[in-house]
C-alpha positions as protocol buffer text, in pm:
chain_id: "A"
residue {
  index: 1
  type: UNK
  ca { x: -5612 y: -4882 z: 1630 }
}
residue {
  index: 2
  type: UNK
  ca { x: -5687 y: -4830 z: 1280 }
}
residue {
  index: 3
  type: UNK
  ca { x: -5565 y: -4568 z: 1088 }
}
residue {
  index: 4
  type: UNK
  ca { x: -5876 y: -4409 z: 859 }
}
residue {
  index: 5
  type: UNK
  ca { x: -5662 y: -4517 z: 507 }
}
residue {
  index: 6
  type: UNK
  ca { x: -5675 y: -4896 z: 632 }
}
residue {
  index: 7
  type: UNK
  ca { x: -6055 y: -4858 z: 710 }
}
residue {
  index: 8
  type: UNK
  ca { x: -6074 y: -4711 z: 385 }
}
residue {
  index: 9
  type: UNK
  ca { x: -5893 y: -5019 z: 275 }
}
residue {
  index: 10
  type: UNK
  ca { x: -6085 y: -5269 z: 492 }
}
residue {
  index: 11
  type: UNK
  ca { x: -6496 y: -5089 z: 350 }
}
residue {
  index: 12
  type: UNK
  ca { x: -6313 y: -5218 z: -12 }
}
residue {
  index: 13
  type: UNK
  ca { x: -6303 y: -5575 z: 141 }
}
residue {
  index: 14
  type: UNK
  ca { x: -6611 y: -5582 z: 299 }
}
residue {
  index: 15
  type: UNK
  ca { x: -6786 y: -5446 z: -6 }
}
residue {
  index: 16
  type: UNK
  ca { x: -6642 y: -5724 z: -238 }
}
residue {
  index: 17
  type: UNK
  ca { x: -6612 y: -6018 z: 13 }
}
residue {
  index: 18
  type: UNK
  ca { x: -6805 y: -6095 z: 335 }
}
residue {
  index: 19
  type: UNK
  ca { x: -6546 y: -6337 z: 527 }
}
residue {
  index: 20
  type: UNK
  ca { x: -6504 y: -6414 z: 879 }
}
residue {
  index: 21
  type: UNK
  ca { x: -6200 y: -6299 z: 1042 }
}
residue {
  index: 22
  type: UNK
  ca { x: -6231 y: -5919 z: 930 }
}
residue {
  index: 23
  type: UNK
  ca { x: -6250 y: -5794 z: 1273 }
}
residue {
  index: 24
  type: UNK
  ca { x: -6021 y: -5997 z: 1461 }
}
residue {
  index: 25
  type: UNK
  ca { x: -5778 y: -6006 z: 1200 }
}
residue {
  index: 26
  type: UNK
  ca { x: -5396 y: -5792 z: 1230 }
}
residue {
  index: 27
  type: UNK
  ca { x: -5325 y: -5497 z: 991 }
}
residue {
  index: 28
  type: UNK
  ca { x: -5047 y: -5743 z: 904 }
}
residue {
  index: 29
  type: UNK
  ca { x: -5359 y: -5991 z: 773 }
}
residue {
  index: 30
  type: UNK
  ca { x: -5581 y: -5737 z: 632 }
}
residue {
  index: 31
  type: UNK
  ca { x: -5333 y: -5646 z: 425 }
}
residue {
  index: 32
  type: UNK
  ca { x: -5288 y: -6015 z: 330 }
}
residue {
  index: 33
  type: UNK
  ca { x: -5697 y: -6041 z: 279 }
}
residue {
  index: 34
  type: UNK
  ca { x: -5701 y: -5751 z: 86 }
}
residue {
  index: 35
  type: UNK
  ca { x: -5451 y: -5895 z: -180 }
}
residue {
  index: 36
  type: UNK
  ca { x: -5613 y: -6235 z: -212 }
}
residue {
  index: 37
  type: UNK
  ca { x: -5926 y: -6077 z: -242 }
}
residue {
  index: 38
  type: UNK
  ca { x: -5779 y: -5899 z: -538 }
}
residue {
  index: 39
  type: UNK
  ca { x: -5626 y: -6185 z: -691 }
}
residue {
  index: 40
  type: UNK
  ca { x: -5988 y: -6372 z: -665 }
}
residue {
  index: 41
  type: UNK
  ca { x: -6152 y: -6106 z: -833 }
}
residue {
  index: 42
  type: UNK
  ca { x: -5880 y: -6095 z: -1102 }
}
residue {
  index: 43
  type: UNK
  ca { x: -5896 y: -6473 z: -1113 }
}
residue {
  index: 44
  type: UNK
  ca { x: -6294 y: -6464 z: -1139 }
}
residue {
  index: 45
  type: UNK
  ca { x: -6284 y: -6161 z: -1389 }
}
residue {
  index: 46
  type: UNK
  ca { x: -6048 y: -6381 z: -1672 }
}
residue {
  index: 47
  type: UNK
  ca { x: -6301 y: -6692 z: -1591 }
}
residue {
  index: 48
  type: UNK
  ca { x: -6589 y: -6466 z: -1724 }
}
residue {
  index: 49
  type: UNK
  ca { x: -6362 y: -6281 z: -1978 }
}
residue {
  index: 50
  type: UNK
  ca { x: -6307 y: -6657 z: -2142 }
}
residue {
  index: 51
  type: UNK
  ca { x: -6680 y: -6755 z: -2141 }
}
residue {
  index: 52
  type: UNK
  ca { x: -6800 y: -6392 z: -2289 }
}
residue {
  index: 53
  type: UNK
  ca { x: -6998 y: -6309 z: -2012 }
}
residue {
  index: 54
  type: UNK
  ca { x: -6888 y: -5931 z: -2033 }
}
residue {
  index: 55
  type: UNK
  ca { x: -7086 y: -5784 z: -1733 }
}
residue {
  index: 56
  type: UNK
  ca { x: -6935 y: -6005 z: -1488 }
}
residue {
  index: 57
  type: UNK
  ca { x: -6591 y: -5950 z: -1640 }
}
residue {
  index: 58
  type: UNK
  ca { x: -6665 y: -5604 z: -1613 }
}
residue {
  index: 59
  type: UNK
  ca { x: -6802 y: -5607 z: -1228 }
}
residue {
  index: 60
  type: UNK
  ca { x: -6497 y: -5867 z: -1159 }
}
residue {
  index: 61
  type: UNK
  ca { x: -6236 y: -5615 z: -1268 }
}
residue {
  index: 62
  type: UNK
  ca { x: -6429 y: -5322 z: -1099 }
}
residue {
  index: 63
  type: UNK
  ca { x: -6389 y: -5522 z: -803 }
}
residue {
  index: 64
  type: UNK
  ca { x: -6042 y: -5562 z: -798 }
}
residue {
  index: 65
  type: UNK
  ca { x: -6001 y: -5216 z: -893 }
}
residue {
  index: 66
  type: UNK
  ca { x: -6163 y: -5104 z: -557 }
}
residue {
  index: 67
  type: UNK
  ca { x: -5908 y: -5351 z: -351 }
}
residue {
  index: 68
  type: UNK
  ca { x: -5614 y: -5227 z: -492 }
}
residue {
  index: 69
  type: UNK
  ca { x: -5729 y: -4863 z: -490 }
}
residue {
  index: 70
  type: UNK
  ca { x: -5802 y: -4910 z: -81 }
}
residue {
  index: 71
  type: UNK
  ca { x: -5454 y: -5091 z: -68 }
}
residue {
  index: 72
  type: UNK
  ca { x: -5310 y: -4802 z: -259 }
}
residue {
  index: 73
  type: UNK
  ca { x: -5531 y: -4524 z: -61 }
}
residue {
  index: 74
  type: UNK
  ca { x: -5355 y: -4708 z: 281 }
}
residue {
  index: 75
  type: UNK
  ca { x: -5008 y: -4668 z: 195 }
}
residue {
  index: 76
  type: UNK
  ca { x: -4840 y: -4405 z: 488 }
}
residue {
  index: 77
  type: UNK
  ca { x: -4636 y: -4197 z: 271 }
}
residue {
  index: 78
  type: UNK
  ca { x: -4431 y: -4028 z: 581 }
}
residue {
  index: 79
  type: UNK
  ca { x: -4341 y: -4329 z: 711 }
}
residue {
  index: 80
  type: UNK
  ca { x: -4314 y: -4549 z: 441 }
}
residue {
  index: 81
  type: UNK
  ca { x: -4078 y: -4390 z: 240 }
}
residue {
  index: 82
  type: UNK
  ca { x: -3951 y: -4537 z: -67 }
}
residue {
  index: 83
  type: UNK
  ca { x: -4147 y: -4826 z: -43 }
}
residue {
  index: 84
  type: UNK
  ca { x: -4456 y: -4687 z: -17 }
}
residue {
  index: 85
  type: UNK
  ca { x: -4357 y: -4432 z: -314 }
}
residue {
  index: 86
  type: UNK
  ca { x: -4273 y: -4781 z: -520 }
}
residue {
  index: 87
  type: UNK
  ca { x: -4581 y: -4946 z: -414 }
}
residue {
  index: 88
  type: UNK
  ca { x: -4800 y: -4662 z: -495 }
}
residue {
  index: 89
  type: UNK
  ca { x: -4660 y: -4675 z: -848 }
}
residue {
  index: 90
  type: UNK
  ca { x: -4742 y: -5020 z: -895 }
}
residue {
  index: 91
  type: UNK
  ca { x: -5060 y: -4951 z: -783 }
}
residue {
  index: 92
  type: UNK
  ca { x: -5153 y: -4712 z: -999 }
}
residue {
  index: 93
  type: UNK
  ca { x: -5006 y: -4934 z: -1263 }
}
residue {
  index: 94
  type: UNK
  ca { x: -5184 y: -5212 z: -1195 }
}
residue {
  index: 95
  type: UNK
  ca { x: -5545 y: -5010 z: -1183 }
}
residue {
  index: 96
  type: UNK
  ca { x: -5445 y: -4893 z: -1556 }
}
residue {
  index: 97
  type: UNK
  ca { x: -5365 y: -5254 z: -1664 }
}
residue {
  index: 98
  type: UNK
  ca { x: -5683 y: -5397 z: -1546 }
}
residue {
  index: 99
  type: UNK
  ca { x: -5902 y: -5123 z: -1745 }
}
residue {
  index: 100
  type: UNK
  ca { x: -5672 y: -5197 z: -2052 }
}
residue {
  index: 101
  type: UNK
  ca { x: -5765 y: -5556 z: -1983 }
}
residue {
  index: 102
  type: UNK
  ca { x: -6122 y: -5469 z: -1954 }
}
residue {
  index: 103
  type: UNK
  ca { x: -6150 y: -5288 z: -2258 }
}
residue {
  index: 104
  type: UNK
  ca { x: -5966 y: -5507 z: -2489 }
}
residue {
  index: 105
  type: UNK
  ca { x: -6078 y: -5836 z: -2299 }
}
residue {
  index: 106
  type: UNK
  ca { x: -5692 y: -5919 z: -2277 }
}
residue {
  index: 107
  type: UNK
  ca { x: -5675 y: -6230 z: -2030 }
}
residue {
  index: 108
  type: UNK
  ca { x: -5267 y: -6154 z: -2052 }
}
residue {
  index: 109
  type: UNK
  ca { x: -5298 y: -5848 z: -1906 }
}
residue {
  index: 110
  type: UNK
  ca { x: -5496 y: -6036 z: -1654 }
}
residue {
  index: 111
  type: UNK
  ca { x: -5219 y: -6253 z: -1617 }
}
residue {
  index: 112
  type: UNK
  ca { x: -4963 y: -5963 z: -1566 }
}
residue {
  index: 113
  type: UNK
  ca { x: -5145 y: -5797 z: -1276 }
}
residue {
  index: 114
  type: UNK
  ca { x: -5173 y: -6119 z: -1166 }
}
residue {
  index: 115
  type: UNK
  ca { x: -4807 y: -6206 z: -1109 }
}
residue {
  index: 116
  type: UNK
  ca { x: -4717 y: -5832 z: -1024 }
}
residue {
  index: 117
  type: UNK
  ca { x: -5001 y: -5868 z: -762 }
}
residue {
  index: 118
  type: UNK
  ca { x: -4836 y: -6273 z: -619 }
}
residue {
  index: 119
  type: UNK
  ca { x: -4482 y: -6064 z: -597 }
}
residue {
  index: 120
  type: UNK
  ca { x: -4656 y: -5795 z: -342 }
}
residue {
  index: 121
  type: UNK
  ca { x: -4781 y: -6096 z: -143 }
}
residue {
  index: 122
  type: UNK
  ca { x: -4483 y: -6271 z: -163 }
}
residue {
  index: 123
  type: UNK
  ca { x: -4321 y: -6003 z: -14 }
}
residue {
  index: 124
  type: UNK
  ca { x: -4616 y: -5942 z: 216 }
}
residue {
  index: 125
  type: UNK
  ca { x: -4624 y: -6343 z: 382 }
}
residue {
  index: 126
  type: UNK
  ca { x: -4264 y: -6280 z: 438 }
}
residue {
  index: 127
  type: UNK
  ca { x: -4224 y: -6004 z: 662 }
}
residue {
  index: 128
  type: UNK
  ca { x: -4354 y: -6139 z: 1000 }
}
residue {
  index: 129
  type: UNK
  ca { x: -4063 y: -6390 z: 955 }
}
residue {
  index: 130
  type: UNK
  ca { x: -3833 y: -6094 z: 840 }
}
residue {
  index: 131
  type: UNK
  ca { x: -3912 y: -5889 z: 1111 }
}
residue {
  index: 132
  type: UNK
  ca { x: -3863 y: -6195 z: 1398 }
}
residue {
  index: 133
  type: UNK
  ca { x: -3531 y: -6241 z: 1230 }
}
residue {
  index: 134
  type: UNK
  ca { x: -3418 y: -5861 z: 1238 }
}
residue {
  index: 135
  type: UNK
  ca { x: -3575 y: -5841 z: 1601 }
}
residue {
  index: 136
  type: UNK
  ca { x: -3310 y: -6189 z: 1734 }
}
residue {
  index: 137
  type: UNK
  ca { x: -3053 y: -6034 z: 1560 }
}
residue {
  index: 138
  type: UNK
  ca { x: -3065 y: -5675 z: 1740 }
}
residue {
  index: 139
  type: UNK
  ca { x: -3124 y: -5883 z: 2039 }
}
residue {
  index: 140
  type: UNK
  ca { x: -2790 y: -6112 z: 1998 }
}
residue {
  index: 141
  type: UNK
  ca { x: -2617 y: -5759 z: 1978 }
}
């Protein structure tokens, strides 16, 4: 069951990307969707910022604004602890660096949200593998 932040989360995707898989997919992999939907949109946004066209730039960046607002609006601050605190941070950091990027058409700023963004999912794509290895370990014990 869903909690209502990851819906939240999940109306973001579905808003900027219609892709099969949504509703079969693991929290685990709608978190994963939700970031490469983000990097997509960043990736489409400096595309458009490098041609001029300034109203796809500007829809591009809104759209990865929204992802990474529902990703931010899902983090379980109880439970998560200091993780979600951090993450929530770079959230909110992120959302301010893509409006700077906006409004001074900054691809490197673009760039920077990008690789902050590729650490998260990094991190992300390596927890199922994480976890297994904690779980074999308590189990040797």
């Amino acid at each position: 069951m869903l909690n209502p932040r990851m819906n939240t989360a999940l109306s973001h995707y579905r808003n900027v990307s219609a892709s099969t898989g949504v509703e079969d997919a693991t929290p685990h992999r709608l978190i994963q969707m939700l970031l490469e939907g983000a990097l997509e949109k960043i990736a489409a946004a400096k595309g458009h910022m490098r041609h001029g066209d300034v109203a796809e730039k500007g829809r591009h960046i809104s759209w990865a604004i929204s992802i990474i607002s529902g990703l931010q609006s899902s983090l379980d601050m109880e439970q998560g602890g200091e993780i979600s605190s951090n993450l929530d941070a770079l959230y909110d950091y992120m959302v301010r660096r893509l409006g700077e990027a906006g409004a001074r058409n900054d691809p490197a700023i673009l760039d920077e949200v990008t690789s902050l963004l590729l650490e998260v999912k990094r991190a992300w794509d390596e927890l199922p593998a994480h976890l297994e290895e904690t779980k074999k370990a308590a189990a040797a014990r």
